[in-house]
C-alpha positions in Angstrom: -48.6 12.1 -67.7 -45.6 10.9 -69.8 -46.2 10.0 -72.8 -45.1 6.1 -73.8 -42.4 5.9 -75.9 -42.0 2.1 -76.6 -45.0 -0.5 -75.6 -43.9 -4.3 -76.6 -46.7 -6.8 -76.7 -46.3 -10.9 -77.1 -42.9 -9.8 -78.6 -40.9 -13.1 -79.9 -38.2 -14.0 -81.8 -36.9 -17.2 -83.4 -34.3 -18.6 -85.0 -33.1 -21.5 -87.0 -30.2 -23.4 -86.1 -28.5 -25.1 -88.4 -30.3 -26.1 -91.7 -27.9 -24.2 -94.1 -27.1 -21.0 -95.7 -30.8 -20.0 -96.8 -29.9 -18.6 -100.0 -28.4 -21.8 -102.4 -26.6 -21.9 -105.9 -28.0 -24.4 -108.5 -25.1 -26.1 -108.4 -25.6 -26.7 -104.3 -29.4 -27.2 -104.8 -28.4 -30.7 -106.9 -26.2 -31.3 -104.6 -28.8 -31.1 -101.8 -31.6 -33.1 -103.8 -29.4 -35.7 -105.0 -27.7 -36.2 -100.9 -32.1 -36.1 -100.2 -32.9 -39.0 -102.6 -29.2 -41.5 -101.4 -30.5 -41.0 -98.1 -34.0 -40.0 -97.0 -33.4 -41.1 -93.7 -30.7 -38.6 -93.0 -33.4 -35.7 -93.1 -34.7 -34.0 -90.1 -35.6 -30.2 -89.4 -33.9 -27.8 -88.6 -33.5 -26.8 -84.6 -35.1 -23.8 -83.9 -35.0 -20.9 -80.3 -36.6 -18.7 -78.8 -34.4 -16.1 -78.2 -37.3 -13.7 -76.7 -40.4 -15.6 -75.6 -43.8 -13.5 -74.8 -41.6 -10.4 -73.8 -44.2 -7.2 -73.2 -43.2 -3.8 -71.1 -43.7 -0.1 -71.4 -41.0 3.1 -71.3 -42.2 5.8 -71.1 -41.4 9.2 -72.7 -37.4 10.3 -71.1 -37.3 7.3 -69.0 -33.7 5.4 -68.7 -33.9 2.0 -68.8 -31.1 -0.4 -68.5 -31.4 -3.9 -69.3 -29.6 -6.8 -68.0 -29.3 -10.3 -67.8 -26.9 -13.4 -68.7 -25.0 -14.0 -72.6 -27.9 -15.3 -74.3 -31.1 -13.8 -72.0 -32.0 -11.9 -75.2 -30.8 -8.5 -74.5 -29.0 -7.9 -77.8 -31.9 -9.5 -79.7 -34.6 -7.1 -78.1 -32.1 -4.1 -79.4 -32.5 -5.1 -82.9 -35.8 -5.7 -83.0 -36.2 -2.3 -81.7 -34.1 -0.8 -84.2 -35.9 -2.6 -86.7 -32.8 -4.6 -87.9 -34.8 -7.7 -87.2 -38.8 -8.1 -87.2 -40.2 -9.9 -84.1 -41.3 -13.8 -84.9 -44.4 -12.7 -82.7 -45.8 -9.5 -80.9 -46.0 -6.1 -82.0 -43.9 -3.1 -80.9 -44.7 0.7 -80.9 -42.0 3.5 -81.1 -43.4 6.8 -80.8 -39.8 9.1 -82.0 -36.7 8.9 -83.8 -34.5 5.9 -82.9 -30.6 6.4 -82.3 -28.6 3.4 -81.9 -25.3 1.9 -81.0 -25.7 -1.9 -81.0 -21.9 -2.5 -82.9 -18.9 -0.4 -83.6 -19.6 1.0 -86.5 -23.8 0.5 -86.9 -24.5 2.0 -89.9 -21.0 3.2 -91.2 -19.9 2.7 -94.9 -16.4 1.5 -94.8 -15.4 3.4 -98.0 -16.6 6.9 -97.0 -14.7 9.0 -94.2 -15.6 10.1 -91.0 -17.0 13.2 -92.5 -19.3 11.9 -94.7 -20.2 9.1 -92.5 -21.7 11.8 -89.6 -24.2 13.1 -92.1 -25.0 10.0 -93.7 -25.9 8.7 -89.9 -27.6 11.9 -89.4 -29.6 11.4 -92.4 -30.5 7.5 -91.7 -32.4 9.2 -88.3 -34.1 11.9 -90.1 -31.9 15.0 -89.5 -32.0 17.8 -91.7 -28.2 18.8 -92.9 -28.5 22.3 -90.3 -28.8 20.1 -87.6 -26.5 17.9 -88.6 -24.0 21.2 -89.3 -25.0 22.6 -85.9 -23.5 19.5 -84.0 -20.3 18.3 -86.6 -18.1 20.2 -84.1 -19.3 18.5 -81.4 -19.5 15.6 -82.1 -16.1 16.0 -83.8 -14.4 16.9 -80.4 -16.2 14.4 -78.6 -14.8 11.0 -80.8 -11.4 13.0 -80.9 -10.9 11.7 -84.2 -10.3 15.5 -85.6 -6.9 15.0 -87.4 -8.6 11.4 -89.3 -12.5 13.4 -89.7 -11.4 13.2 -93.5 -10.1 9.4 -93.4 -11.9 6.5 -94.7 -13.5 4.9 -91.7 -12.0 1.5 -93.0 -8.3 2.6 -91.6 -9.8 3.5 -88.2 -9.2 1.3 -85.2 -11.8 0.2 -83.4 -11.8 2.3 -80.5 -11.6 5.2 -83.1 -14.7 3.4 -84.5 -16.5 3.0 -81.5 -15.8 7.0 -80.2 -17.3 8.5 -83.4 -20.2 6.1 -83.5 -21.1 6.8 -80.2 -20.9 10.7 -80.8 -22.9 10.8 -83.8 -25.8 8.6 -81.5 -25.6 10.6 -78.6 -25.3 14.2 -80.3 -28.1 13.6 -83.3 -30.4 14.1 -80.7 -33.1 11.1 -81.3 -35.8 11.1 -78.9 -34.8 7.2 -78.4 -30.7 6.1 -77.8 -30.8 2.6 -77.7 -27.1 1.1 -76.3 -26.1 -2.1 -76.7 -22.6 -3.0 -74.4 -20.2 -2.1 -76.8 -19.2 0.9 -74.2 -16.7 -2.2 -72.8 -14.5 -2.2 -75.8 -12.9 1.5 -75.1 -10.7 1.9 -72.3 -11.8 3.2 -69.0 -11.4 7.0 -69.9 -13.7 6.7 -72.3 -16.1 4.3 -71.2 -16.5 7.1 -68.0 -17.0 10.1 -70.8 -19.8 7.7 -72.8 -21.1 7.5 -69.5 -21.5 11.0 -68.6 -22.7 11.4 -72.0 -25.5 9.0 -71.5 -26.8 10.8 -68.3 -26.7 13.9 -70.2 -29.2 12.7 -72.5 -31.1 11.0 -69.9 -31.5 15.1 -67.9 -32.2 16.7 -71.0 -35.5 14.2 -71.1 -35.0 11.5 -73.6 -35.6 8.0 -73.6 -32.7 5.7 -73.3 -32.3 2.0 -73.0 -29.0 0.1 -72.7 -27.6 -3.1 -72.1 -24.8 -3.3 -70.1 -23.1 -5.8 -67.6 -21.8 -3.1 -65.4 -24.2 -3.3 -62.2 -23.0 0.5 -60.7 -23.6 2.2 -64.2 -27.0 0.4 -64.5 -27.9 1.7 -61.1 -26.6 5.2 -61.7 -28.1 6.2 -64.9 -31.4 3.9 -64.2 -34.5 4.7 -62.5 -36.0 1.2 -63.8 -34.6 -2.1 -65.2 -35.6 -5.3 -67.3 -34.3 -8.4 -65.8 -34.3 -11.0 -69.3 -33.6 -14.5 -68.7 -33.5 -16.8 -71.3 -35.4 -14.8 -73.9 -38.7 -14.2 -70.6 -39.0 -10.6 -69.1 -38.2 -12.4 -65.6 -38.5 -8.9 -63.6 -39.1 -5.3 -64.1 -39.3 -2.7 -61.5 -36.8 -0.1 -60.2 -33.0 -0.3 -61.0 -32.1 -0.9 -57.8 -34.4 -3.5 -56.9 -33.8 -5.4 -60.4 -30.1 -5.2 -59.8 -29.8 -6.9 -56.4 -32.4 -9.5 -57.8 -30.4 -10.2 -60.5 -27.5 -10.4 -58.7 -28.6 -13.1 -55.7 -29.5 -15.0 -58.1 -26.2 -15.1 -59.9 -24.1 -15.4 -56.6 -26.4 -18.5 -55.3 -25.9 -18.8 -51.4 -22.8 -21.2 -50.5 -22.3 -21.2 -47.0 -19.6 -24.0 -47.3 -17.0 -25.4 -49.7 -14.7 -28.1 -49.4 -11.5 -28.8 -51.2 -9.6 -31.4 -52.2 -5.9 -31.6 -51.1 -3.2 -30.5 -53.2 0.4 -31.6 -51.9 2.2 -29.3 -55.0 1.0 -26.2 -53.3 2.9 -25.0 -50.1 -0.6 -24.0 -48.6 -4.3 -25.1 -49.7 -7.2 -24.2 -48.4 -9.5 -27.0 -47.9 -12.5 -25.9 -45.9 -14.3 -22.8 -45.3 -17.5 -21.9 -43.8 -19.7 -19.2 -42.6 -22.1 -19.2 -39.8 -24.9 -16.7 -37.9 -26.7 -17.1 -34.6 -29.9 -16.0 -35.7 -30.9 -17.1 -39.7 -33.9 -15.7 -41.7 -34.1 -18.5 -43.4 -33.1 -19.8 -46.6 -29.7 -19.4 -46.3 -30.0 -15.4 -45.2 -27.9 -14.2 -42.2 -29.3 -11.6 -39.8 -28.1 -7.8 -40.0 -28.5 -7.7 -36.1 -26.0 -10.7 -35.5 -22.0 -11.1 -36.3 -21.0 -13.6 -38.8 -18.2 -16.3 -38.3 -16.1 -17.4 -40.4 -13.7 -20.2 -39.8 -10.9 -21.6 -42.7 -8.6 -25.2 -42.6 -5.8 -24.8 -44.9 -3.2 -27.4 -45.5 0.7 -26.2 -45.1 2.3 -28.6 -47.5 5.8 -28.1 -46.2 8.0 -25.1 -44.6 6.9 -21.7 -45.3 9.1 -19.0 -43.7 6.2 -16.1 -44.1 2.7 -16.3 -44.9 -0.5 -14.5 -45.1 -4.2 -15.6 -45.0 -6.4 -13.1 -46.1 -10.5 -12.9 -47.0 -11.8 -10.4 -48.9 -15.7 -9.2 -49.0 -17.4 -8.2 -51.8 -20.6 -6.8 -52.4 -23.2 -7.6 -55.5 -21.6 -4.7 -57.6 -18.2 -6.5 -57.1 -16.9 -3.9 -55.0 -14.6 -4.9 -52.2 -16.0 -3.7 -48.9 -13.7 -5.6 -46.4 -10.5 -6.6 -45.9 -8.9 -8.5 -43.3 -6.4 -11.0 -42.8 -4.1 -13.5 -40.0 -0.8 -10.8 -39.6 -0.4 -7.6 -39.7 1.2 -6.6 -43.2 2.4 -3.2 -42.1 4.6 -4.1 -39.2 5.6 -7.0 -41.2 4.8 -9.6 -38.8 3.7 -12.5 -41.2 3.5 -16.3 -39.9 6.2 -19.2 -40.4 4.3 -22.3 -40.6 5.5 -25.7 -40.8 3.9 -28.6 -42.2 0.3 -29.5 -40.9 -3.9 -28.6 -40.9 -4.4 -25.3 -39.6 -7.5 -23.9 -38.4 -8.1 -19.9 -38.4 -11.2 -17.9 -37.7 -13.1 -14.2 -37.5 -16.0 -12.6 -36.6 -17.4 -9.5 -39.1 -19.2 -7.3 -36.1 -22.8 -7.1 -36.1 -24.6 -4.3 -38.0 -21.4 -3.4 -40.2 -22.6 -4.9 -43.6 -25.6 -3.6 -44.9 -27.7 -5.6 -46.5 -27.7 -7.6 -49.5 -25.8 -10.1 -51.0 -22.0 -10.6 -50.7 -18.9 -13.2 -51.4 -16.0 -13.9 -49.9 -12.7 -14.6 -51.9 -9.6 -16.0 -49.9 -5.9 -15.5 -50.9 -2.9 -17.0 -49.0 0.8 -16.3 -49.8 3.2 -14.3 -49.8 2.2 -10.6 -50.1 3.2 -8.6 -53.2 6.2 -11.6 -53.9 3.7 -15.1 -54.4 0.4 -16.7 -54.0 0.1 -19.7 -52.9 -3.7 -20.3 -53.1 -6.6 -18.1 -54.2 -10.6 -18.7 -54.5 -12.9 -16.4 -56.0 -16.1 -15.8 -54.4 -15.6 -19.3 -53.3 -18.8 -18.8 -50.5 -21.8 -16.4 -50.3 -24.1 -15.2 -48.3 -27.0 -12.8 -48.1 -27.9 -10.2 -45.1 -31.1 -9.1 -44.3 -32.6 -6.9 -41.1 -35.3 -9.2 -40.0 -35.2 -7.4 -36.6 -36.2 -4.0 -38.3 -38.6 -5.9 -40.6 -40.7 -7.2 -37.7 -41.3 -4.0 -35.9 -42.1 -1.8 -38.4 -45.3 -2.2 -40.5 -43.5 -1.3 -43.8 -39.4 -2.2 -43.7 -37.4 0.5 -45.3 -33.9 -0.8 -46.4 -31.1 0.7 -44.9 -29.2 3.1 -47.8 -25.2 2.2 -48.3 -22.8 -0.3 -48.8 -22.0 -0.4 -44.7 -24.7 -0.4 -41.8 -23.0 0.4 -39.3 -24.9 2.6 -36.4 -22.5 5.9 -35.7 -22.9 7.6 -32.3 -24.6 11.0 -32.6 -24.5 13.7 -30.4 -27.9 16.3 -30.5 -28.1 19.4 -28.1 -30.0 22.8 -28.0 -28.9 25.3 -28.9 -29.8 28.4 -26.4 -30.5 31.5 -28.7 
């Protein structure tokens, strides 16, 4: 049995807003009193919140956790508290191992000293002997690719220099707990895909890692489990997958239909869109079994000598799955339109999405040249297989992105 490497109880935090620098000069402690006496009735206390509220889980010893949730849920705040940069308001937490962490560029760097002397200072703030700290310099070294600056006050570094060597020097000191807070976004995407693999390096050679992050695939790749925080509760916890597409419905709330108003300075607008299933499962969800409509109005302001009205599908990761649109782009055969209210429609075939949640975003122009309207994720919509659901005792969701049901040819084979 694993052993557990973090157990939160009751764990709260809060802050004051407002109220004041706490620490005061005489000179502004007068100041304050004498403001106090002129006028009393000015006073009030200072706002406080919760930024974590009654939060209380358990990771277990080389678990990967990754944590999501909204700007402001409390992510970042759980980090620290887990760091021990901040102590909890309420609750208790017990970390069994050394902590590594990366919640800023530059955590725990001294400005002044170089990039030498700042790996073994790092190494020695987690507990590291200097040997183990010798045995990895080179490789962590070659890893920030900061070789020809190693002996240049950290100060001068940019910030993606920053952020590569204090990522190293978590990942290669080898604590038995990397926390990761979403500063992977500020590299570009070459390195954010080698911080990556680094990450599920770790997590194979059995330590315990939790991250924050925004970016749904990478959750669900390096994740077995996930905490859903939402303003400062623990609102889910379970396996990555399932946290992930919970999450995400509830960001992309189901929208059906959206209206538009006109706009006469475009030469097309779309105005009216709407998507529609035989069969429903209720509450908005559309049935896997069944094709889904979709019918547009647009608005052609005045004479357009080529045109193109396009929809694109995307899934909860952001991922486009479908494409499809009114001409033909690779013949070339795109629509002249004069003046009027259009009306243009599609079916997407039964059983091709899989299910989950998805959004549409439509785009009419020009190709490649002009756009003339475009609506992000402007409707949504969620599938389910209520079919398969209902004749099976326990429902087993279809794996991938598409669902579709390929023809398959089985024969014996005569030895």
């Amino acid at each position: 049995m694993n052993q557990v490497a973090i157990r939160a109880e009751g764990l709260s935090k809060q802050y004051r807003i407002g109220g004041g620098p706490r620490y005061k000069t005489l000179r502004g402690s007068l100041s304050d009193l004498m403001s106090a006496a002129l006028r009393p009735w000015r006073h009030r206390a200072p706002e406080t919140i919760w930024a974590l509220r009654n939060v209380s889980f358990e990771v277990k010893s080389g678990e990967v956790v990754g944590v999501i949730g909204r700007n402001g849920s409390g992510k970042s705040t759980l980090l620290k508290i887990l760091s021990r940069i901040s102590e909890p308001t309420e609750g208790r937490v017990e970390i069994r191992g050394r902590v590594g962490s990366l919640l800023e560029v530059g955590t725990g760097f001294h400005p002044e000293l170089n990039g030498r002397e700042n790996i073994f200072l790092s190494g020695a703030i987690l507990g590291m002997r200097r040997a183990e700290i010798d045995r990895k310099f080179d490789e962590i070294v070659e890893f920030a690719e900061v070789e020809k600056f190693i002996d240049t006050p950290v100060k001068h570094y940019s910030s993606g220099m920053y952020l590569r060597l204090a990522f190293a020097v978590a990942a290669h000191l080898e604590p038995e707990i990397l926390l990761v807070d979403e500063v992977l976004a500020v590299g570009d995407a070459a390195f954010q895909a080698k911080c990556l693999g680094k990450m599920g390096d770790v997590a194979a050679e059995g330590r315990t890692v939790l991250f924050v992050s925004h970016n749904m695939p990478a959750v669900q790749r390096l994740s077995k489990q996930a905490f859903w925080l939402d303003q400062g509760r623990l609102r889910q916890e379970g396996t990555a997958a399932a946290v992930v597409e919970s999450y995400m419905s509830s960001v992309m709330a189901i929208t059906h239909t959206a209206a538009l108003p006109p706009d006469p300075e475009r030469p097309m607008r779309l105005r009216r869109i709407q998507i529609e299933c035989e069969a429903s499962g209720g509450a908005g969800m559309l049935e896997f079994s069944d094709p889904i409509s979709v019918a547009l109005v647009f608005d052609v302001n005045r004479v357009v000598t080529s045109s193109h009205v396009a929809c694109f599908v995307s899934n909860a990761d952001g991922v486009c799955v479908l494409g499809t649109g009114d001409a033909d782009l690779d013949a070339g055969r795109l629509s002249p339109r004069h003046p009027g209210r259009y009306q243009a429609s599609f079916q997407i075939p039964a059983k091709l999405l899989g299910e989950g949640a998805y959004s549409i975003t439509v785009t009419m122009g020009k190709p490649y040249v002009e756009v003339y309207d475009r609506h992000e994720g402007i409707v949504s919509f969620r599938i389910e297989d209520h079919t398969s659901r209902r004749r099976a005792s326990q429902h087993v969701r279809r794996p991938g992105i598409l669902g579709v049901e390929l023809p398959w040819d089985v024969r014996e084979l005569s030895e």
